[in-house]
Wavefront OBJ file of the C-alpha trace (Angstrom):
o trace
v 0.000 0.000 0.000
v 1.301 3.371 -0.414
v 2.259 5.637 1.250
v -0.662 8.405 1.035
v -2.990 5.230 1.314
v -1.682 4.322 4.584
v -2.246 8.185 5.539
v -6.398 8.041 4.451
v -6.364 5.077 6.223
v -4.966 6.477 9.479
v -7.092 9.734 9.187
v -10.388 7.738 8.887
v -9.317 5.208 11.550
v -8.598 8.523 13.483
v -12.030 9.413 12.865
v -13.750 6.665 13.666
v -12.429 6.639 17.172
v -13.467 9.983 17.802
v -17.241 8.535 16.579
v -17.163 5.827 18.610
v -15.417 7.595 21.873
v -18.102 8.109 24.877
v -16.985 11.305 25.466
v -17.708 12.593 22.429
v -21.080 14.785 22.047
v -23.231 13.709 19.774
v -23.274 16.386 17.137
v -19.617 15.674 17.664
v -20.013 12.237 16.988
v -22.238 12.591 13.887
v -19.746 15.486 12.174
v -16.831 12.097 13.444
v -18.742 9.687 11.463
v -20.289 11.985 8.378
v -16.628 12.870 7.663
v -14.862 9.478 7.922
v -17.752 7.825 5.964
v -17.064 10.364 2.842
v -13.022 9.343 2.752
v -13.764 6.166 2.744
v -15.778 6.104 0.168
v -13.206 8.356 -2.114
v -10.755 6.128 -1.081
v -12.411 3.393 -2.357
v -12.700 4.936 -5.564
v -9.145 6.183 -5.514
v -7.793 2.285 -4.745
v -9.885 0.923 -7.792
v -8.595 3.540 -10.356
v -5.259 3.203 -9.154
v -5.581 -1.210 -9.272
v -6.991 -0.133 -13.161
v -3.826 0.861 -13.858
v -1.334 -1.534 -11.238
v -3.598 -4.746 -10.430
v -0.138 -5.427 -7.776
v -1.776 -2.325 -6.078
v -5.149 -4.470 -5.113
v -6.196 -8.021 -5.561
v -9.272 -9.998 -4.514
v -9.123 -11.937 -1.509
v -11.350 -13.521 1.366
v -11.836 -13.611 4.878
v -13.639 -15.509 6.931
v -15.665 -13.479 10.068
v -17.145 -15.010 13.382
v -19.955 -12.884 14.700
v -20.462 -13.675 18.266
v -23.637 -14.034 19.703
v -25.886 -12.764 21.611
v -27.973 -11.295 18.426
v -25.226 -12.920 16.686
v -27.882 -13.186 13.549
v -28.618 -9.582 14.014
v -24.916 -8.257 13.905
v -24.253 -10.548 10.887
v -26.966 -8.833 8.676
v -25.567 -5.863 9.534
v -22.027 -7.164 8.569
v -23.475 -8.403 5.403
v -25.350 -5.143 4.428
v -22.367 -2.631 5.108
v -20.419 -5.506 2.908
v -22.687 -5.614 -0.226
v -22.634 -1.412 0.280
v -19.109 -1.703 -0.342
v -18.807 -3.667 -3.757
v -18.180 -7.215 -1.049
v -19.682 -10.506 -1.680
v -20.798 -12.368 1.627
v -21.793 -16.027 2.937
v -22.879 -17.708 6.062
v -21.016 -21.086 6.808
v -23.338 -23.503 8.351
v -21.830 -24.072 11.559
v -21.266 -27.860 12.218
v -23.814 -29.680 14.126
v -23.751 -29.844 17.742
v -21.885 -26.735 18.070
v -24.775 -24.551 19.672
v -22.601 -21.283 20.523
v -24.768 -19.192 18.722
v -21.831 -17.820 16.808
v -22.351 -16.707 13.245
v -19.751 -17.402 10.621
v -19.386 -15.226 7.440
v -17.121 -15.735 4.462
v -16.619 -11.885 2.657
v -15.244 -11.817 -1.003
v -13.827 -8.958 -2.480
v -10.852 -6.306 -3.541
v -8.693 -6.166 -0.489
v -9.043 -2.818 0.096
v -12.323 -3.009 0.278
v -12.489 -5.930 2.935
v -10.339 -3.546 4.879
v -13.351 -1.167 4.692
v -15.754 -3.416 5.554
v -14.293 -4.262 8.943
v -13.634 -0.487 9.436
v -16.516 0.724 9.356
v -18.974 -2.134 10.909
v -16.201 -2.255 13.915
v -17.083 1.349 14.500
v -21.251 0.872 13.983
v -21.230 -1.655 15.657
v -19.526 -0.096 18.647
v -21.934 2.986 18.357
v -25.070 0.723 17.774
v -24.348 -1.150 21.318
v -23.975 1.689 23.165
v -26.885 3.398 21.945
v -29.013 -0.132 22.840
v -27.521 0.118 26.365
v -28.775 4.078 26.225
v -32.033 3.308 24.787
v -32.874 0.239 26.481
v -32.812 1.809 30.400
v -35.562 4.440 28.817
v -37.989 2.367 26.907
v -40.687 0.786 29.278
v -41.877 -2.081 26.617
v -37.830 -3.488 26.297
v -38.370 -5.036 29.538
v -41.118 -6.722 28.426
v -39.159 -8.929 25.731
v -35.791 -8.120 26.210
v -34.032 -10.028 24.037
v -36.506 -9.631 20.862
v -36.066 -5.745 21.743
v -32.615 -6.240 20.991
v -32.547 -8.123 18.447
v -35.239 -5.813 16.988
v -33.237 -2.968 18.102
v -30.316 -4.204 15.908
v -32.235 -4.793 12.583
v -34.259 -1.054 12.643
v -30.666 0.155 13.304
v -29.591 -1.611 10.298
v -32.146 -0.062 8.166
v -31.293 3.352 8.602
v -27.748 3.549 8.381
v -26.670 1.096 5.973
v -28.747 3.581 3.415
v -26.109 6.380 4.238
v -23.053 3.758 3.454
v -24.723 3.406 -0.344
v -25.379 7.175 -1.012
v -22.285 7.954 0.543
v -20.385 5.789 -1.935
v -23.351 6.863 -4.558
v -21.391 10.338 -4.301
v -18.199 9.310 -4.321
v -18.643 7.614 -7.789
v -20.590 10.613 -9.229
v -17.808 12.610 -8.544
v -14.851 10.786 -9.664
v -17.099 10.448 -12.970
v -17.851 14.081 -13.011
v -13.994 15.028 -12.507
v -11.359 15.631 -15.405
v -10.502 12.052 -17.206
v -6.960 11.021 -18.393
v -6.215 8.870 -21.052
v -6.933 5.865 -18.984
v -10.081 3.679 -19.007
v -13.272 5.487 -17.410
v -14.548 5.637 -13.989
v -17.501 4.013 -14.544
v -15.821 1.000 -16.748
v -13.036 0.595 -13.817
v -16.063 0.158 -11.349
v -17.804 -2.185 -13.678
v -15.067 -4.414 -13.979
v -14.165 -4.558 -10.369
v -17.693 -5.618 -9.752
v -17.215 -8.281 -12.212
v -14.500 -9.748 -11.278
v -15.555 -9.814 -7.627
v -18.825 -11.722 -8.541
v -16.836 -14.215 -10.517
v -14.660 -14.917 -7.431
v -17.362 -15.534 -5.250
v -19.110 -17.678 -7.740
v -16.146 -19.849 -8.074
v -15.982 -19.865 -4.268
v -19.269 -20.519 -3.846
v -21.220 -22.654 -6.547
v -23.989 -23.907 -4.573
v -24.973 -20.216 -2.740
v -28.625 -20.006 -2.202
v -30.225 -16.801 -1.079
v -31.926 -16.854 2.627
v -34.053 -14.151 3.854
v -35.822 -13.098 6.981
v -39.607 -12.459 7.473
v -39.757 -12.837 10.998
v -42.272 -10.059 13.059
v -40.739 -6.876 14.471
v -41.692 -5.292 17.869
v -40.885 -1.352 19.549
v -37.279 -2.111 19.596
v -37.353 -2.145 15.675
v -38.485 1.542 15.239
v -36.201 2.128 18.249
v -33.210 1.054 16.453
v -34.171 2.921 13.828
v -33.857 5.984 15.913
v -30.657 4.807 16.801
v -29.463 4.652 13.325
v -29.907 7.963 12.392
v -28.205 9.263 15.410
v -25.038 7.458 13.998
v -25.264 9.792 11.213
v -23.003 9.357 8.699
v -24.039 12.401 6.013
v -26.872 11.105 3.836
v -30.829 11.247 3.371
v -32.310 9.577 6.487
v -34.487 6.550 4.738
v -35.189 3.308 5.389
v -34.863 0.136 3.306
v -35.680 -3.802 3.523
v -33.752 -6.678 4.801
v -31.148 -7.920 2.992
v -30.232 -11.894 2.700
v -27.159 -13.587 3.999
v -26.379 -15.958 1.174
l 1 2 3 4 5 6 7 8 9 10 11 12 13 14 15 16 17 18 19 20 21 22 23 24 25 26 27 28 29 30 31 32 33 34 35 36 37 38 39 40 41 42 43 44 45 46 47 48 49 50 51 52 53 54 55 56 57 58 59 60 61 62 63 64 65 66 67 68 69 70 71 72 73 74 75 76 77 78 79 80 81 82 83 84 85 86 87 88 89 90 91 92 93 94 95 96 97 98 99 100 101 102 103 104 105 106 107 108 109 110 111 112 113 114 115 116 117 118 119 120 121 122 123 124 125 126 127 128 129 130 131 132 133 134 135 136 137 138 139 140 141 142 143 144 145 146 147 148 149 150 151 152 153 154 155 156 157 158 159 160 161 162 163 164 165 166 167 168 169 170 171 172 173 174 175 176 177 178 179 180 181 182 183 184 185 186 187 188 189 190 191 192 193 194 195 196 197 198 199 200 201 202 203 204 205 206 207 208 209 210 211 212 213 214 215 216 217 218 219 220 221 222 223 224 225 226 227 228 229 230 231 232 233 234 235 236 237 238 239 240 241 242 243 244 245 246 247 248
């Protein structure tokens, strides 16, 4: 990796600590998180123009993620969903049977820079969506009626609402590298099209026999809680919602 690489890198992990630091205010936190989301999606950009022109500069790898329970199920959606946001193919291993830890497995596929985002950024959500549960929970008289579908609930509404950000976030990015002066090189848009490619064609040959899953279970209050909870991690975009997305 290069050297100005290495320095994005270490101003949006800089960043993301100040997001995720309990000190921090949290229009604080949200100006944190709005700013690191936006270099890491130029970056992104930046490390599949430059792999255009020097494929040494990025190849495709894997790596295999254990989600630990509880709400293991939960947390591995939202893995999944900040993954496909990020150009990342995704799979749940079946774990063997007898092993009831509650642990969820995932298998990611993609450029390796873009792994590298992937962790980064659902590290720091994830961080920021636990202690906003913890927050939340203590002041919402129907989570002690369930507590553990609140939770889980609590997880999937904050899902929804912030994975949207991640995609218009990196929406922006590519409108803007596309929008900016070309060279003589290949365009934007073909570079992006052909690392998309190529990742689906490594995951396919990784994984013949995926089969898409999805979940239609019932949501309760902690649902539209979490949903709250996602917008107060906010990371710059329009606040919407969207649907589940399945872990292949």
């Amino acid at each position: 990796m290069s050297e100005a690489s290495e320095k994005k890198l270490a101003t949006i992990r800089g960043l993301l600590a100040k997001a995720e630091d309990p000190a921090a205010t949290k229009p604080e936190a949200e100006a944190f998180m709005a700013k690191a989301t936006e270099l890491m999606a130029k970056y992104g950009v930046d490390r599949a123009l430059l792999a255009a022109s020097d494929p040494t500069s990025d190849a495709i790898g894997d790596k295999r993620i254990t989600v630990p329970g509880p709400y293991a199920m939960a947390k591995a959606l939202l893995l999944y969903s900040i993954a496909e946001a990020l150009g990342v193919k995704g799979a749940r291993i079946q774990r063997r049977k007898g092993k009831a830890t509650g642990d969820q497995v995932l298998v990611l596929v993609g450029m390796e820079s873009d792994l590298e985002r992937v962790e980064l950024i659902y590290t720091s959500l994830l961080v920021q969506a636990l202690r906003f549960q913890t927050w939340d929970y203590s002041r919402d008289p129907l989570a002690w009626a369930q507590p553990k579908k609140w939770k889980r609930d609590y997880m999937d509404g904050f899902r929804t609402t912030v994975v949207p950000r991640i995609e218009q976030a990196e929406a922006r990015a590519r409108q803007e590298a596309q929008e900016a002066p070309q060279g003589s090189g290949p365009s934007v848009a073909l570079v992006l099209v052909t690392k998309a490619e190529l990742v689906s064609r490594a995951y396919e040959e990784k994984f013949p026999n995926a089969r898409a899953s999805s979940s239609s279970r019932p949501v309760g209050a902690g649902y539209g809680v979490g949903m709250d909870a996602g917008n107060r991690a906010d990371i710059g975009g329009t606040r919407i919602a969207t649907g589940r997305k399945a872990i292949s």
